[in-house]
BASESE-75690 format. One record per residue (C-alpha): x, y, z. Coordinates in steps of 0.5 Angstrom, whole numbers. Each point is the difference from the previous one (the first is absolute). Layout:
BASESE-75690
@x:X, y:Y, z:Z
...
***
This chain:
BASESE-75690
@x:109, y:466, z:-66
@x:5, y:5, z:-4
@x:2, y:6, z:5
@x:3, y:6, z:-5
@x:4, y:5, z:1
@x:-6, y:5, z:1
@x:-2, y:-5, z:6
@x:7, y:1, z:2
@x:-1, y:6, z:4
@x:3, y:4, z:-5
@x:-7, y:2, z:-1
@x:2, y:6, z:6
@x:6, y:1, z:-3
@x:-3, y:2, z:-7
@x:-4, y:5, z:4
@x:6, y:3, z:3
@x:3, y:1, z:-7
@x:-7, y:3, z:-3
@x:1, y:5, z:7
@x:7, y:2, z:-2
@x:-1, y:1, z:-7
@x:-7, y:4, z:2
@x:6, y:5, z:4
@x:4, y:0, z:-6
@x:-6, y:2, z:-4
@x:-2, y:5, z:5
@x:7, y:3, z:-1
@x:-1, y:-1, z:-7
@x:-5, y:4, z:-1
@x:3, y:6, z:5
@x:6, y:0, z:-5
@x:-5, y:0, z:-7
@x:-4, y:5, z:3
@x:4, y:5, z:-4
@x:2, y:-4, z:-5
@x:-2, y:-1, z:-8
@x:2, y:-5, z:-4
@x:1, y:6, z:-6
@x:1, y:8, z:1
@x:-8, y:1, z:-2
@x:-5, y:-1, z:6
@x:-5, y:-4, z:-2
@x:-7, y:2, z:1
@x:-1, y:1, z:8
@x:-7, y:-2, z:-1
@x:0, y:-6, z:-4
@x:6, y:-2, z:4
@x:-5, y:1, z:6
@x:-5, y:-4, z:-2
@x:4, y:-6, z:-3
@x:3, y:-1, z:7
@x:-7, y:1, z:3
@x:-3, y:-6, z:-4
@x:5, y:-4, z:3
@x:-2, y:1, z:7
@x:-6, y:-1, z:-2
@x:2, y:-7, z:-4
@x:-3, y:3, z:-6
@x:6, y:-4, z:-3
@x:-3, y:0, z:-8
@x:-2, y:8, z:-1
@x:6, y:2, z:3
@x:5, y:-5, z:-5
@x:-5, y:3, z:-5
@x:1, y:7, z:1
@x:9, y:-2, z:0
@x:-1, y:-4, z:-6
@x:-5, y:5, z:-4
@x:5, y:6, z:1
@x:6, y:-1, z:-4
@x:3, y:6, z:2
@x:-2, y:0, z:8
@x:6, y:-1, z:5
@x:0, y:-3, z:6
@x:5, y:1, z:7
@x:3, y:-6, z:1
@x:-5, y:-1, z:7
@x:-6, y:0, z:-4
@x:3, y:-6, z:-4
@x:1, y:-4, z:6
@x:-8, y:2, z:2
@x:-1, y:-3, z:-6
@x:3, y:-7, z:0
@x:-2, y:-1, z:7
@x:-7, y:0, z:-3
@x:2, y:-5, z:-5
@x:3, y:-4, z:6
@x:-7, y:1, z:4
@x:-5, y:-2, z:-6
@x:6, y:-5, z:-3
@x:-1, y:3, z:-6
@x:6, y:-1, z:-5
@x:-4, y:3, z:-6
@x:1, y:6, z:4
@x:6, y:-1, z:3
@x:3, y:-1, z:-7
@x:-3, y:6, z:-3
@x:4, y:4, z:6
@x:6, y:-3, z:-1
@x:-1, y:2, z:-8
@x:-2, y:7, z:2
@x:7, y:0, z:4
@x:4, y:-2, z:-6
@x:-3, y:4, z:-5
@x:2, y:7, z:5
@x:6, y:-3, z:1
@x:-1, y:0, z:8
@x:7, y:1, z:4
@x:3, y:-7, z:3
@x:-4, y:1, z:8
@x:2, y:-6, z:4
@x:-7, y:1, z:3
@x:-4, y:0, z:-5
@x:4, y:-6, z:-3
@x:-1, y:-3, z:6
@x:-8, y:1, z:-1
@x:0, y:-2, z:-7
@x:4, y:-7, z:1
@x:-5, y:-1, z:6
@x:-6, y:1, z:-5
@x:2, y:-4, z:-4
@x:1, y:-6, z:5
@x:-6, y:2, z:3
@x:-3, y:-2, z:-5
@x:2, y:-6, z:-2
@x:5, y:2, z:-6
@x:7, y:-2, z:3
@x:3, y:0, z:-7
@x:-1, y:7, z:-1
@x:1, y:2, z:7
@x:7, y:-3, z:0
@x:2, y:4, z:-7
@x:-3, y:6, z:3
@x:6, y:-2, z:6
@x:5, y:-2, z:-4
@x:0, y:8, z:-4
@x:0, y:4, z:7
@x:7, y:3, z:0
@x:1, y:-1, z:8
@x:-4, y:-4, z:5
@x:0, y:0, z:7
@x:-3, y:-7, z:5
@x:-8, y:1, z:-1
@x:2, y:0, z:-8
@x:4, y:-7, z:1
@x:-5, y:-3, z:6
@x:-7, y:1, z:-4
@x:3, y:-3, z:-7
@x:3, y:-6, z:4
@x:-6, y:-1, z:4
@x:-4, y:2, z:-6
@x:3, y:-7, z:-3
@x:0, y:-3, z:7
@x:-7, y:0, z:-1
@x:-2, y:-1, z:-7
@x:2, y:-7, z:0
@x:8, y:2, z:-3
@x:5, y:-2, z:5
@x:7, y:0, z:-4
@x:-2, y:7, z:-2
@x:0, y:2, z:7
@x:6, y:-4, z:3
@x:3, y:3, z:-7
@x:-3, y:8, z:2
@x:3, y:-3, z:7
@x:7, y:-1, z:-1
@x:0, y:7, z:-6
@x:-3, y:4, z:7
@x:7, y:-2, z:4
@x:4, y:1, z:-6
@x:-2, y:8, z:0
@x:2, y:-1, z:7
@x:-7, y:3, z:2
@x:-3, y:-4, z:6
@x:-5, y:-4, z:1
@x:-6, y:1, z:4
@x:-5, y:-4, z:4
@x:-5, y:-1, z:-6
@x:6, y:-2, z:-5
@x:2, y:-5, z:5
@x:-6, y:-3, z:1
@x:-1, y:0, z:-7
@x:6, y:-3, z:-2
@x:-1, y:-6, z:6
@x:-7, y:-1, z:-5
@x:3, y:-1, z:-6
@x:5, y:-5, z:3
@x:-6, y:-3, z:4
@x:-3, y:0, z:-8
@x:6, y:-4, z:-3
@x:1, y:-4, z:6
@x:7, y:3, z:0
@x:3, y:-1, z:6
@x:7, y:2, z:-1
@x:-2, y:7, z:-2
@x:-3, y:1, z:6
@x:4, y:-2, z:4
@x:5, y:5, z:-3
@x:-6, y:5, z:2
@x:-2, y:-2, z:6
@x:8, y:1, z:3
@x:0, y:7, z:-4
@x:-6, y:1, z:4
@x:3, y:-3, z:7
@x:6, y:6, z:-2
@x:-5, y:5, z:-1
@x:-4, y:-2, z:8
@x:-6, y:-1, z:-3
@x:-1, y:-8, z:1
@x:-5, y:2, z:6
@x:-4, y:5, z:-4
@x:-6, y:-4, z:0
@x:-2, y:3, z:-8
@x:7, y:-3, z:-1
@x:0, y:-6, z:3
@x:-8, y:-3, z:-2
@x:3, y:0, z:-8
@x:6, y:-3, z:3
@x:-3, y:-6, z:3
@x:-5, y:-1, z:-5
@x:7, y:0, z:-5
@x:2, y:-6, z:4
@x:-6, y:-4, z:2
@x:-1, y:1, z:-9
@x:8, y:-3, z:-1
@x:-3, y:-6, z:4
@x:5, y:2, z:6
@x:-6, y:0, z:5
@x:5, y:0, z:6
@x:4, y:7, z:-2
@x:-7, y:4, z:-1
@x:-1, y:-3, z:7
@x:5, y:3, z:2
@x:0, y:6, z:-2
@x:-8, y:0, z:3
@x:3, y:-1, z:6
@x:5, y:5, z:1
@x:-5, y:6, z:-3
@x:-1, y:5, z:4
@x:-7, y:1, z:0
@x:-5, y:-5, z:-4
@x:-6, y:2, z:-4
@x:-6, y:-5, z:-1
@x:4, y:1, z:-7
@x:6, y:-3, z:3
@x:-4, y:-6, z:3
@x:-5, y:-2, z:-6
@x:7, y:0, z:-5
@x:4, y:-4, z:5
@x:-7, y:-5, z:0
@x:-1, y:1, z:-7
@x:9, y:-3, z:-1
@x:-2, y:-5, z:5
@x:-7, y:-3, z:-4
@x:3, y:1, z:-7
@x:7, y:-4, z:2
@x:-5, y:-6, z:3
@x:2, y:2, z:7
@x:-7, y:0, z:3
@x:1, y:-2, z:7
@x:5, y:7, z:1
@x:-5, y:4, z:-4
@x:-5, y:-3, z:5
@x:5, y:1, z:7
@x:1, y:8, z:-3
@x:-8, y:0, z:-1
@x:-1, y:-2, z:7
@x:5, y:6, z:2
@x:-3, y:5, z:-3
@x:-2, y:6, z:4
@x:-5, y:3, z:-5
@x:-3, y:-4, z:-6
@x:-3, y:3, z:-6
@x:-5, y:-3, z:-5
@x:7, y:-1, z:-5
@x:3, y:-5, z:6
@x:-6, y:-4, z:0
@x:0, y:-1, z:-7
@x:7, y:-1, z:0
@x:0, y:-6, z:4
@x:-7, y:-3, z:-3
@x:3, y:0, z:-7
@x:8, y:-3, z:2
@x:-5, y:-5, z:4
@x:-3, y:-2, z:-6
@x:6, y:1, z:-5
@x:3, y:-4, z:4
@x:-5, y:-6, z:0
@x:-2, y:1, z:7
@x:-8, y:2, z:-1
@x:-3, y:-2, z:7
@x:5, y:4, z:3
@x:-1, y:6, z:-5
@x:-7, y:-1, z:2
@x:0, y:1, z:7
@x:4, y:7, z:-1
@x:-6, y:1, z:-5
@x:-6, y:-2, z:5
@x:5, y:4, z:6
@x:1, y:6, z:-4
@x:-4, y:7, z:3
@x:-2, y:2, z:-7
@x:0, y:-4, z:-6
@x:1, y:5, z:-7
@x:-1, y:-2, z:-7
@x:7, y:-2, z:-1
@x:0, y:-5, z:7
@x:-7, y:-4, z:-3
@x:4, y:1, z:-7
@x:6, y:-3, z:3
@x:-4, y:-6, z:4
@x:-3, y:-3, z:-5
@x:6, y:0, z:-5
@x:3, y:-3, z:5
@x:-5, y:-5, z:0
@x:-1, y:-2, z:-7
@x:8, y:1, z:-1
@x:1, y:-6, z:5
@x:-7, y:-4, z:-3
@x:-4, y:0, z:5
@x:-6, y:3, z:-5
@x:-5, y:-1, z:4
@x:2, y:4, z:6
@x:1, y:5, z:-5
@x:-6, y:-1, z:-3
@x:-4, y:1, z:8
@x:5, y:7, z:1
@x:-3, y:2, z:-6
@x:-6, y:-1, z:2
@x:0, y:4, z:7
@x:5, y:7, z:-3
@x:-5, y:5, z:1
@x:0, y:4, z:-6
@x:4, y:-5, z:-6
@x:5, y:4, z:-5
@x:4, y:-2, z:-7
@x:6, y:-2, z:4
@x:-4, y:-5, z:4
@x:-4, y:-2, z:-7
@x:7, y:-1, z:-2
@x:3, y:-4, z:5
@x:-5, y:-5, z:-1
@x:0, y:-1, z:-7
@x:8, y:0, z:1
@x:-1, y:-6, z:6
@x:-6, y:-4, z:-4
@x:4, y:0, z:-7
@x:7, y:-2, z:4
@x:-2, y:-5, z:2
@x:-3, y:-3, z:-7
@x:-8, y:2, z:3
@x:-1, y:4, z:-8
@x:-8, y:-1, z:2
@x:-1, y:2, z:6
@x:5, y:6, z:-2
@x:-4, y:1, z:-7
@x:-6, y:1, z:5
@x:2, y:5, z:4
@x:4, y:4, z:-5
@x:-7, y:1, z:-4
@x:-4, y:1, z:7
@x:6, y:6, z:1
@x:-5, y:6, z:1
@x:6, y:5, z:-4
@x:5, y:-4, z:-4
@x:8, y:4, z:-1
@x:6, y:-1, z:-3
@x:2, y:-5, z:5
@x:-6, y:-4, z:1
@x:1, y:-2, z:-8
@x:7, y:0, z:1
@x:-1, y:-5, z:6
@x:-5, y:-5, z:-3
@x:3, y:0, z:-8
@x:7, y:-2, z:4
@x:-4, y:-6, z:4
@x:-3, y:-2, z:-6
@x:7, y:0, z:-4
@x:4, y:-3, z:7
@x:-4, y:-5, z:0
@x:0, y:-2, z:-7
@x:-8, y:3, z:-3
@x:5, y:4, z:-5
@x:-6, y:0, z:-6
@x:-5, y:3, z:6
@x:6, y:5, z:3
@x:-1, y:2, z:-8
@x:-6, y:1, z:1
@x:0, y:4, z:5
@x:5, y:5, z:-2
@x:-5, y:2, z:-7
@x:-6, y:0, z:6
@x:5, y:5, z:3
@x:0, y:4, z:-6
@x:-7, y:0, z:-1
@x:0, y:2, z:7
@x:4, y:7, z:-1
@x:4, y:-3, z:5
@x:8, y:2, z:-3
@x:4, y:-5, z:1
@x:7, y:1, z:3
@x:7, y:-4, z:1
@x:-3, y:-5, z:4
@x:-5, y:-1, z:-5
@x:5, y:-2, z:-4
@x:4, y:-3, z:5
@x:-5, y:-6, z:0
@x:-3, y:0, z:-7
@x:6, y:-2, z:-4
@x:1, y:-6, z:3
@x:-7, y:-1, z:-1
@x:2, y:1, z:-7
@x:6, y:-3, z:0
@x:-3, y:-6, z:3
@x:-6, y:-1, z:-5
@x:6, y:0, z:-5
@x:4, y:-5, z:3
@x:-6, y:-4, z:1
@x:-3, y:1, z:-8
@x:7, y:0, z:-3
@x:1, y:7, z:-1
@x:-7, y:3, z:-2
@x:1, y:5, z:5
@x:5, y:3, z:-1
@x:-4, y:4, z:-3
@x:-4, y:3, z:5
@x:6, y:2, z:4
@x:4, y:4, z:-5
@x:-8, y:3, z:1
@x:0, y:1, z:6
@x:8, y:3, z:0
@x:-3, y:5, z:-5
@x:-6, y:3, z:3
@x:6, y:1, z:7
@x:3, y:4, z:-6
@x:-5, y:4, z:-2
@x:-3, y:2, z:7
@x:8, y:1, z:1
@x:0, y:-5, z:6
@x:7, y:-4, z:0
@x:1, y:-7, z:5
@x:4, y:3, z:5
@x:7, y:-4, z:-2
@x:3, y:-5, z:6
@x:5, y:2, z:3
@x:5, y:-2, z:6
@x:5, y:3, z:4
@x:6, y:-1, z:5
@x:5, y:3, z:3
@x:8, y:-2, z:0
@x:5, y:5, z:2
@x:-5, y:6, z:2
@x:-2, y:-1, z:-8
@x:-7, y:-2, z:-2
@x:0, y:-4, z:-6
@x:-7, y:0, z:-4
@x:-1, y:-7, z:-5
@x:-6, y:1, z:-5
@x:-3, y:-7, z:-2
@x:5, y:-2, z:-5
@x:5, y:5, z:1
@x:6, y:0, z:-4
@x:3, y:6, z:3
@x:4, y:-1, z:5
@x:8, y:-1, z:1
@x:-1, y:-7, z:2
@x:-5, y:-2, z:-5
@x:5, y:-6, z:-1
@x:1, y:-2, z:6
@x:-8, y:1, z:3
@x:-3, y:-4, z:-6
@x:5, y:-6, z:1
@x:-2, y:0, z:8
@x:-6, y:-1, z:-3
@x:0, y:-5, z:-4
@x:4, y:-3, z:6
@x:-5, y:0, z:4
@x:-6, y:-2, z:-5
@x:4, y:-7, z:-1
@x:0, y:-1, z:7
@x:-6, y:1, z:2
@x:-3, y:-3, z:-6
@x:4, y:-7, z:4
@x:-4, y:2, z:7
@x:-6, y:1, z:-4
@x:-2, y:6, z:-2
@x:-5, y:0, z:-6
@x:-1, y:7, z:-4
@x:-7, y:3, z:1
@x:0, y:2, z:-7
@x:-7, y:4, z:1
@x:3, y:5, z:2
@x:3, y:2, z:-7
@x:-4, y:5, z:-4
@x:3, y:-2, z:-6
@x:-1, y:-5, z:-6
@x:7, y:-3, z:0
@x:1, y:-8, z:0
@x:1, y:-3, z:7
@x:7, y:1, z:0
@x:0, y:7, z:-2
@x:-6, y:2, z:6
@x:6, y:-4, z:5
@x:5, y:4, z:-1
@x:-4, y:7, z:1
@x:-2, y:-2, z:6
@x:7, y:-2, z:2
@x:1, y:7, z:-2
@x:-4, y:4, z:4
@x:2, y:6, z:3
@x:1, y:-4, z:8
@x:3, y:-6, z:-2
@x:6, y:5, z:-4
@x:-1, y:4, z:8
@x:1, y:-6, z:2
@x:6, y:-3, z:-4
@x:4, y:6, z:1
@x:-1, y:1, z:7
@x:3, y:-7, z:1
@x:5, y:1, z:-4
@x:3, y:6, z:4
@x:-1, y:0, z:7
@x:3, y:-5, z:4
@x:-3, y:-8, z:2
@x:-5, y:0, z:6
@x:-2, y:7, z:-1
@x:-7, y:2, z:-2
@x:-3, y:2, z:-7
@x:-4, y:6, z:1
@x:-4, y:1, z:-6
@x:-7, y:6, z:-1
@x:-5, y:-1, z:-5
@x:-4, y:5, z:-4
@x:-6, y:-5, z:-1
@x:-2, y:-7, z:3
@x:5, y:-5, z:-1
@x:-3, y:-5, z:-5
@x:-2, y:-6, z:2
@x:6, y:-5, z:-4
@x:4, y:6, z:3
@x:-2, y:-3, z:8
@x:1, y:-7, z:-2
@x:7, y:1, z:-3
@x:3, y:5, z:5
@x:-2, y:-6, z:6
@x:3, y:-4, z:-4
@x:7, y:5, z:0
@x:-1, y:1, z:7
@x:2, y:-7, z:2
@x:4, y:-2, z:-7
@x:5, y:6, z:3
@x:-1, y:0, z:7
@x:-2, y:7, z:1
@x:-5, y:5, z:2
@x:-4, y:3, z:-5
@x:-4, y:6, z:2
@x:-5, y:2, z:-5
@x:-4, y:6, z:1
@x:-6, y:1, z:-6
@x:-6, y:5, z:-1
@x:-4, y:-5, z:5
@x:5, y:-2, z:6
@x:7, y:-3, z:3
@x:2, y:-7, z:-3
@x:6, y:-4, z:5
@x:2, y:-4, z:-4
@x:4, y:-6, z:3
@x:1, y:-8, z:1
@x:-5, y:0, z:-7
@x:-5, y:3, z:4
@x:-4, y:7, z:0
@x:-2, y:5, z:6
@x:-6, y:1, z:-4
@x:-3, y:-7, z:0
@x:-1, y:-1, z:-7
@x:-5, y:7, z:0
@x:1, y:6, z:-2
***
């Protein structure tokens, strides 16, 4: 279970900030009440009837009218009208025309209406454009800082917003709640603890360490580095605890493992929302202790979708497929994801037929359901019917998406190495078509923090200053755990290269080089702590237990699925993720 940052209380804290600039906007307006943009007036009338659509939500007429009078002027109060309704309808279109009808009569720097216009954009998903809106404004005052960088908090781009963080600082404007508690999210994102410790103690000096909408991303950060007794502590000394508070803190505690504390903090919750029952089914289950998970799960009020959801993944995770099977038949009303979870639960554990079978009798088939049974096939070694499949997916008018493409080409890749090559055909095909629907596999990429810097490896990376140094650490430890045992799966390699070459790709990966250079700069005994932006592959797993023991270190690797402990040669997931 992830706990985001808008689930952090931040929530409350966006609201008292669209209050504030809502005052802002109040005197905004007195102020632009006289004011026009040029000497001329514009026509009262059209003006009138422009902000009239806007109140009523007629978004589209009232852009018309602006667009269709080249010559029409606005005050800068009508604009700001106008770009609330793009915010509203998340019209970028429109905003964009707004924006473009701003430049072309030169509309004076505002700080307000800037302000607008880069939340606009945001607001409707184009980050890009909204940081080059922030980047021209001649001055910028907190609410500028604190919306970009939770703007990038938000999207996915956590450097960005440390950077924006660090920048705020540096123009000695002052970080309010929400730039914190977007800043501590991007830190929980990259799992850079050194940033947020150097947060967290700004934080203490600022005595906003027991502000509730501080302190929930501030747990959640630690719980997410692995230092599950920090976030501990900074839950005991709160002041005052929301529901949030108790769910994120549970949620640190399954995620690392602890299921015991979970269950103990569960037990004396004073109030229990349907997120906390679900939060302890999914870690009981997660964690491989299912008979436990079903007992919260028979004991839980009022089961939703996602409790059912949870419960029958959890079973067919841990392969107890027929008790999947019976939940299944029990839920009142069966929806995708619980089509879904079977079909992932019947072909993980190498039953294709049984989830062949259901697959077909699925009443409404979506992405996810073909992507679950075409990755079961290839998975299990049906690479000609993974194929198969996917050109059924085609014919179907379903549109393929990265995780399509994900288990296709090994199929392809497979089916080549098993023909001698005849394949390779059908992957540069299948690379094609990506290329055409502009869809492009997400590249691996892995992370790790040393000295409150993050440094990002790529698959392959050669761009770093200690390459050199990184790639021998590598093939040391390639050598050494080839004496222990380890044996390369090269099926993991989407490539035709002879086996000596798909070796070495694979020893090249973006963790193993996180890795290597973790070991390299930090001292013996200490953990390495790695976040991954996509599952870790399975060759991947196998060689970091074995670096775990060869090195006689901790590695903590966080992937797009779950938290992996590795130590001693063993894993904290059990070999499933």
């Amino acid at each position: 279970m992830e706990v985001f940052w808008v689930n952090n209380g931040s929530h409350s804290i966006l609201e008292q900030r669209g209050k504030r600039m809502r005052v802002s906007f109040f005197f905004f307006q007195r102020r632009m009440a006289t004011t026009s943009i040029h000497q001329t007036q514009p026509t009262n009338t059209l003006l009138a009837h422009v902000k009239r659509l806007c109140k009523q939500g007629s978004l589209k007429e009232a852009v018309h009218i602006v667009c269709s009078h080249s010559n029409l002027t606005l005050d800068l109060c009508t604009y700001v009208y106008l770009l609330q309704g793009c915010i509203q309808k998340k019209s970028l279109i429109d905003g964009k025309r707004i924006h473009a009808h701003m430049n072309k009569m030169g509309v004076k720097e505002d700080m307000v209406l800037h302000n607008t216009l880069v939340n606009m954009y945001i607001k409707c998903g184009n980050v890009a454009d909204a940081r080059r809106v922030f980047d021209q404004m001649p001055e910028r005052d907190a609410c500028s800082w604190t919306v970009m960088i939770a703007a990038y908090a938000r999207h996915g781009f956590a450097d960005e917003a440390l950077n924006l963080f660090h920048q705020m600082y540096q123009t000695g404007v002052e970080p309010d709640e929400l730039a914190f508690s977007s800043a501590l999210s991007a830190c929980a994102s990259l799992a850079s603890l050194e940033w947020g410790l150097e947060i967290h103690q700004e934080i203490i000096r600022r005595g906003l360490q027991f502000h509730v909408y501080v302190a929930n991303p501030l747990l959640d950060m630690y719980a997410k580095c692995g230092k599950i007794q920090e976030a501990r502590e900074v839950f005991d000394r709160m002041h005052q605890r929301t529901i949030i508070s108790w769910n994120a803190m549970i949620a640190g505690y399954t995620q690392n493992g602890l299921v015991d504390e979970a269950l103990k903090l569960f037990e004396g919750m004073p109030q229990r929302n349907v997120v906390s029952w679900n939060a302890m089914i999914a870690g009981f289950a997660q964690n491989g202790f299912v008979a436990e998970a079903l007992k919260f799960f028979r004991e839980m009020p009022q089961p939703n979708e996602v409790s059912w959801n949870a419960m029958i993944a959890g079973f067919a995770q841990n392969g107890l497929l027929d008790e999947a099977a019976e939940l299944f038949k029990e839920m009142p009303q069966q929806n995708v994801v619980s089509w879904n979870a079977m079909i992932s639960g019947y072909a993980q554990n190498g039953l294709i037929d049984a989830a062949l079978k259901l697959f077909k009798e699925m009443p409404q088939q979506n992405e996810a359901s073909w992507n679950a049974m075409i990755a079961g096939l290839a998975q299990n070694g049906y690479f000609e019917e993974a194929l198969k499949l996917y050109r059924e997916m085609q014919l179907a008018a379903v549109k393929p998406d990265t995780k399509t493409f994900a288990s296709i080409l090994p199929a392809c890749a497979n089916l080549a190495a098993l023909e001698q090559g005849g394949r390779w055909n059908d992957i540069e095909k299948v690379r094609k078509m990506m290329n055409d629907r502009g869809i492009k596999k997400t590249p691996g990429c892995s992370w790790i923090e040393i000295n409150k810097e993050v440094h990002a490896f790529l698959t392959g990376d050669r761009s770093h200053p200690q390459t050199h140094m990184i790639y021998k650490e590598v093939e040391r430890l390639s050598s050494e755990m080839k004496v222990a045992g380890y044996v390369p799966d090269t099926t993991f390699v989407l490539n035709d290269v002879k086996e000596e070459e798909m070796e070495q790709i694979l020893c090249h990966h973006s963790e193993r080089l996180a890795i290597a250079f973790g070991l390299l700069n930090t001292p013996p005994g200490t953990i390495v702590r790695v976040v991954k932006n996509l599952r870790v592959c399975g060759d991947c797993h196998t060689a970091t237990k074995f670096i775990s023991k060869i090195v006689a270190r901790e590695i903590v690797v966080r992937d797009a699925n779950r938290y992996h402990h590795f130590k001693d040669g063993q894993c904290s997931c059990g070999d499933y993720w």
